[in-house]
C-alpha positions as CSV (number, residue, x, y, z in Angstrom):
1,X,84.6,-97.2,128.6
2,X,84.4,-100.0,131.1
3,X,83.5,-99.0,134.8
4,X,84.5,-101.4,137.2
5,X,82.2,-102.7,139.7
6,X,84.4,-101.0,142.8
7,X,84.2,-97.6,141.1
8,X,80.5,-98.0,140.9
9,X,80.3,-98.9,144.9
10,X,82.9,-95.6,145.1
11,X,80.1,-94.0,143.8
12,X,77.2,-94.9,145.1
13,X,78.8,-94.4,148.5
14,X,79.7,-90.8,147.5
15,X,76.5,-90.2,145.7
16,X,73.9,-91.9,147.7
17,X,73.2,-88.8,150.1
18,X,72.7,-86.3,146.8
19,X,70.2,-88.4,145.0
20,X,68.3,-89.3,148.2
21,X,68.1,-85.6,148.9
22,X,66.7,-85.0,145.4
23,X,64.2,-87.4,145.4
24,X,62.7,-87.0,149.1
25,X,62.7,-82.9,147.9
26,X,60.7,-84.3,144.4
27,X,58.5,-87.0,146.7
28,X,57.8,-85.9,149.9
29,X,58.4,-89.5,151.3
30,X,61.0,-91.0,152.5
31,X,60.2,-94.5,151.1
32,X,59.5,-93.1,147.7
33,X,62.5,-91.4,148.0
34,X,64.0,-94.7,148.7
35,X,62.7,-96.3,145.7
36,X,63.4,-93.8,143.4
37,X,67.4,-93.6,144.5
38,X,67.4,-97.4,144.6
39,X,65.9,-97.2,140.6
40,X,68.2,-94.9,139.6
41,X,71.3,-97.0,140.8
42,X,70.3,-100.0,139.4
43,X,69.8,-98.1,135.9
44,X,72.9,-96.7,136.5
45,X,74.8,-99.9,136.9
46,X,72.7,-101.4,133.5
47,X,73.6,-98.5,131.7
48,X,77.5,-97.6,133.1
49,X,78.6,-98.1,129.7
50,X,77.1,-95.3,128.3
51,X,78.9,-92.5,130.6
52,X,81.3,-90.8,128.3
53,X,83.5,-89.2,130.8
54,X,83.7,-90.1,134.3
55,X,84.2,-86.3,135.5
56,X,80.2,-85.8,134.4
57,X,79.2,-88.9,136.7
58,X,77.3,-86.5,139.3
59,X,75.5,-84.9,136.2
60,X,74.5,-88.7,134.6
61,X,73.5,-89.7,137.8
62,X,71.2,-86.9,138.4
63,X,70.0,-87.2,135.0
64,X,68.8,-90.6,135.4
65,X,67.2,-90.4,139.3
66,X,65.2,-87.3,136.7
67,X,64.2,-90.1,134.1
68,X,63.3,-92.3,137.0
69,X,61.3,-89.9,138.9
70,X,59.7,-88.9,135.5
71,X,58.6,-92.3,135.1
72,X,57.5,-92.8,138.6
73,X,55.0,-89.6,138.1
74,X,53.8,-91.7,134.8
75,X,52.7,-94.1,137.0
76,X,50.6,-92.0,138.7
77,X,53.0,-91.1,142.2
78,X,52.7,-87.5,142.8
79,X,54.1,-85.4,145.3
80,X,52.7,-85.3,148.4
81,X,52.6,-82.5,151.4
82,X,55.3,-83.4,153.6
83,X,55.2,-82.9,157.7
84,X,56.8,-80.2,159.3
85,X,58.4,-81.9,161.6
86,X,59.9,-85.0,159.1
87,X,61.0,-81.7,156.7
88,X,62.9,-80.2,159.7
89,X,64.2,-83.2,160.5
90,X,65.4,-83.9,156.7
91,X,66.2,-80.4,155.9
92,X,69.5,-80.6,158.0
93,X,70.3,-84.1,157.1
94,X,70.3,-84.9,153.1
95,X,68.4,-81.6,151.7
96,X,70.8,-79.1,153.3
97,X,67.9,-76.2,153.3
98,X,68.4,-75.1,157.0
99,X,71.0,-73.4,158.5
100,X,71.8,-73.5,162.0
101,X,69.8,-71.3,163.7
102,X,67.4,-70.6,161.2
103,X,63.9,-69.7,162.5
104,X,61.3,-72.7,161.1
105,X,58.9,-70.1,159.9
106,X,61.3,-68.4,157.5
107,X,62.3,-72.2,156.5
108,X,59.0,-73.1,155.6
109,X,57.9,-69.8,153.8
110,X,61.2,-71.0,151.8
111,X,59.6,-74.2,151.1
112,X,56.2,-73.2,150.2
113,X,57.7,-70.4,147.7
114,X,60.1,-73.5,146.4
115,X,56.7,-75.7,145.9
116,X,55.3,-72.8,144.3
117,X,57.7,-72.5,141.2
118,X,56.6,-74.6,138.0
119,X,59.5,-77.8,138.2
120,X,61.1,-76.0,135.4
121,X,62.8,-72.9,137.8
122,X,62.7,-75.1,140.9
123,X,64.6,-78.1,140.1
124,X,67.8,-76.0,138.9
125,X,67.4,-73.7,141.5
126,X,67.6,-76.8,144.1
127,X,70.1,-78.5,142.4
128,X,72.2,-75.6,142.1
129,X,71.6,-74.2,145.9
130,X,70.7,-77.6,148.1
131,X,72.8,-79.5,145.8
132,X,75.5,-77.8,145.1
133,X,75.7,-78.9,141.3
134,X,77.4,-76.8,139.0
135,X,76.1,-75.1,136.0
136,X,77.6,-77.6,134.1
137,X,76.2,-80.6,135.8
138,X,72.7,-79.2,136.3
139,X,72.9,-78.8,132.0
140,X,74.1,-82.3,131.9
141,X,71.2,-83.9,134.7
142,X,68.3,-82.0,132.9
143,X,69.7,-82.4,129.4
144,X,70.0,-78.4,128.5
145,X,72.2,-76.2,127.2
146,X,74.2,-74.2,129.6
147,X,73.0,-70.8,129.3
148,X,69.5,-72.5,129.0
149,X,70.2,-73.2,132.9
150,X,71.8,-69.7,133.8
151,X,68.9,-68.1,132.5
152,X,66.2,-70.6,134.4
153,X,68.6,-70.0,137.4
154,X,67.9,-66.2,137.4
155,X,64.7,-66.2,136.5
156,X,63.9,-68.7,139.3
157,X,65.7,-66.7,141.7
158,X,63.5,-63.8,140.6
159,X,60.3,-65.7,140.9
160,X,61.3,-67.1,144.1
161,X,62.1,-63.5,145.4
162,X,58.9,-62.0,144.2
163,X,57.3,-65.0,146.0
164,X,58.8,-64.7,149.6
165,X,58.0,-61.0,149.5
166,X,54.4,-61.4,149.1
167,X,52.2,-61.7,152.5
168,X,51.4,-66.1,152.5
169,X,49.7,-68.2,155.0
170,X,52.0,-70.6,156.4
171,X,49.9,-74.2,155.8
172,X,51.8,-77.1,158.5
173,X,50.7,-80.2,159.0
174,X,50.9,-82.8,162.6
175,X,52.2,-85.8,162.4
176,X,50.1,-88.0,164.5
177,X,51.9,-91.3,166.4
178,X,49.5,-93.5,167.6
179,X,50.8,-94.5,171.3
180,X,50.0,-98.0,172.9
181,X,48.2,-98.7,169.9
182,X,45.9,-95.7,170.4
């Protein structure tokens, strides 16, 4: 299947938000996170001739920013503890965690229990709720069967659960600006 070059700008513009989303939520950093959607494009665009059916596109996409982000933790990237305040001011923007209203403690008790799943029950469980993939795409990013994913969905949900109903110390971190070079 030949995709033309305007389809792949349609869907980088469509897709560009998603994938940054993911990969700041994997990273921690907004450059990395930069990087990492930038990578996965530009393998995207090598490899366009391999996507079987231009319905899964949100599914192959997510599948290789998951290869590249594997490959970036090769190198020795790892994720890193993120500011409260640049997570606030994310969370509303790309990773769609906060609702309005929502008290900042209860959002980061949410993130802590997230960072506390093994990547296995957290990534579906993010792709699935901050995402907004579907069972079917979530199978086709991470390369499992379907009821492989229903079955890591519940049992994240079930983790996560157990984990927000247990008493944890809430761990934030300051950004510090320096100010007239101070």
């Amino acid at each position: 299947m030949q995709i033309s070059d305007h389809t792949f700008d349609d869907w980088v513009r469509h897709y560009q938000r998603l994938l940054f989303g993911i990969a700041y939520w994997w990273t921690g950093s907004r450059t990395d996170a930069e990087e990492l959607t930038q990578e996965a494009f530009f393998q995207a665009y090598r490899s366009r001739s391999s996507l079987r059916e231009i319905e899964a596109v949100k599914g192959w996409l997510v599948s290789i920013l998951r290869h590249c982000y594997a490959q970036m933790h090769r190198k020795g990237h790892s994720r890193m503890e993120i500011p409260l305040d640049e997570v606030m001011e994310k969370s509303g923007e790309t990773i769609g965690l906060r609702s309005a209203g929502a008290d900042p403690n209860e959002f980061l008790a949410l993130h802590q229990a997230l960072g506390r799943l093994d990547e296995r029950h957290r990534l579906p469980l993010v792709l699935f709720y901050f995402q907004e993939l579907s069972y079917r795409e979530i199978a086709e990013a991470l390369e499992l069967p379907l009821g492989t994913v229903m079955s890591r969905l519940s049992r994240a949900r079930q983790l996560l659960h157990e984990s927000l109903t247990q008493p944890v110390e809430l761990t934030v971190t300051k950004k510090t600006r320096k100010v007239n070079g101070v």
